[in-house]
Steps between C-alpha positions, in 0.01 A plus 500: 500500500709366179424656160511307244521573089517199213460507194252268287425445117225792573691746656633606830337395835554660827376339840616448841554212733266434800681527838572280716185482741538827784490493855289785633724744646450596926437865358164320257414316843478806691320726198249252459373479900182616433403320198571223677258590785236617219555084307426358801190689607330497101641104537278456775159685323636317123451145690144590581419565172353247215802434313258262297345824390757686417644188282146469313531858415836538387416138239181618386467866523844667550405807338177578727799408852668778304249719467463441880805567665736811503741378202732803514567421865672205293732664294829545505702842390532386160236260430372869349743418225291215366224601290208562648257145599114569527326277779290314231829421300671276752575172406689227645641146321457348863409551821609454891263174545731265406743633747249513738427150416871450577537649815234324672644173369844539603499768793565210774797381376675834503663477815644160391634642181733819673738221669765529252559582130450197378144431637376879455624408105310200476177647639504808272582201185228312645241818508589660143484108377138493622439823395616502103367083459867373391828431684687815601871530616724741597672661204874448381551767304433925518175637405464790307154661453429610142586794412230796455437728176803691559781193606470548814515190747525367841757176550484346886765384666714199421357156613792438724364793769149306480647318820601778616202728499301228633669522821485896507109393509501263784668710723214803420227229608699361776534844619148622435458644846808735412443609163069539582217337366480757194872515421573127525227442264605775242835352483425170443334584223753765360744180537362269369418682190866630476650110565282387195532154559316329245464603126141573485239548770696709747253784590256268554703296767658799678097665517418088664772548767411838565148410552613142694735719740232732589231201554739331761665811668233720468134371481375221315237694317748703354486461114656865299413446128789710357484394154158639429596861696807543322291522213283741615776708613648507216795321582526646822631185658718454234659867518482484878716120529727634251611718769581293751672265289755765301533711742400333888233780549169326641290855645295443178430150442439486900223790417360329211417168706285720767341688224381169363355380801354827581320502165372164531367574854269797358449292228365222735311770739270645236178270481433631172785277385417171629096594442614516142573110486298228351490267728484240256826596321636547850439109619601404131839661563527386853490168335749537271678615768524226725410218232735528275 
């Protein structure tokens, strides 16, 4: 991990640079055995589930899916740290649906895409161009997040690895059986995040092919909104990725993903929940949904 210190017409910044995108090591393989075992079997009972459900709910009534679920099962050693978020104060500026919207659109044309660089490139261009409305292309020159209250910063790694780390993530997918179901998926996403490839729009994109892998290679019901429950966790995903990208440790964010489809299961299995639905607002949504 490179450190990095500038100095700008407000004062000194410190950051550090991304890594390159991490190979999980055969020790990570071998730790994470039985999380594997446990994502396939919660896999199996999160497919039977009303993902429709859990989408209305986390769009229209986050805070009462909060008040639902186990949230501290969702946090991460130091999402303590943060202060403090009541259920009834959680607020989002968007939500998982147009993702979701995403994924169904473009999951059967994933296996075309992982063929080579090039054609994986253009299909991530073509999703993030649907996505944001306007032409997107792969950037040609660093990104550098903006610095927090105190200077501090997080630069990713120079557009000439882009290539690079691309291929790191065709070999995890092309070798999904060796790396696991849970794994392969966790490190697509840590990669993809890390690689950076466009100059807006990234976590979006990586949370699509995430969510795309798992619909082809896992079940097609599959849909994890991660957005919304790293906001309820209180950046839980965020603390939890961080450590697989700086320093190639993946027990946590491996953890995290069962936790959120355990949560949504018991969610799901309590008929209070979906007894609490209008139906009305329900078919309205569905609507949207599909219609739009």
């Amino acid at each position: 991990m490179e450190h990095i210190v500038w100095r700008s017409p407000t004062g000194l910044k410190k950051g550090i640079r991304m890594p390159l995108p991490q190979m999980p090591t055969p020790d990570s393989m071998l730790s994470l055995q039985e999380e594997q075992k446990k994502f396939i079997y919660l896999t199996i009972n999160y497919s039977k589930i009303d993902v429709i459900l859990i989408l209305f709910y986390i769009k229209n009534d986050l805070s009462f899916f909060a008040n639902k679920i186990t949230r501290e099962a969702l946090f991460h050693r130091l999402s303590g740290k943060l202060q403090p978020l009541g259920n009834d104060g959680i607020k989002c500026s968007r939500s998982s649906i147009e993702e979701y919207k995403m994924c169904i659109k473009y999951k059967r044309s994933f296996f075309n895409s992982i063929r080579s660089v090039e054609s994986f490139l253009k299909y991530i261009k073509e999703i993030s161009s649907d996505l944001l409305g306007n032409p997107v292309f792969i950037r040609e020159k660093e990104v550098i997040v903006t610095p927090d209250r105190y200077g501090n910063f997080v630069a990713y790694p120079n557009q000439k690895y882009i290539n690079f780390g691309i291929e790191k993530l065709l070999f995890v997918i092309k070798n999904k059986e060796k790396y696991g179901a849970l794994l392969s998926s966790c490190t697509i996403l840590s990669m993809l995040l890390s690689i950076h490839p466009f100059q807006d729009g990234n976590g979006r994109v990586s949370r699509i092919i995430f969510n795309i892998f798992l619909m082809n290679t896992v079940n097609k019901n599959i849909f994890i909104p991660i957005y919304e429950f790293s906001k309820i966790s209180q950046n839980g995903f965020l603390f939890n990725i961080r450590e697989a990208q700086l320093f190639n440790k993946w027990e946590n964010i491996s953890i995290y993903m069962n936790n959120i489809l355990l949560e949504s299961i018991k969610f799901n299995m309590n008929f209070d929940n979906i007894r609490s639905i209008s139906n009305g607002k329900l078919e309205e949504f569905c609507y949207y949904l599909y219609k739009t």
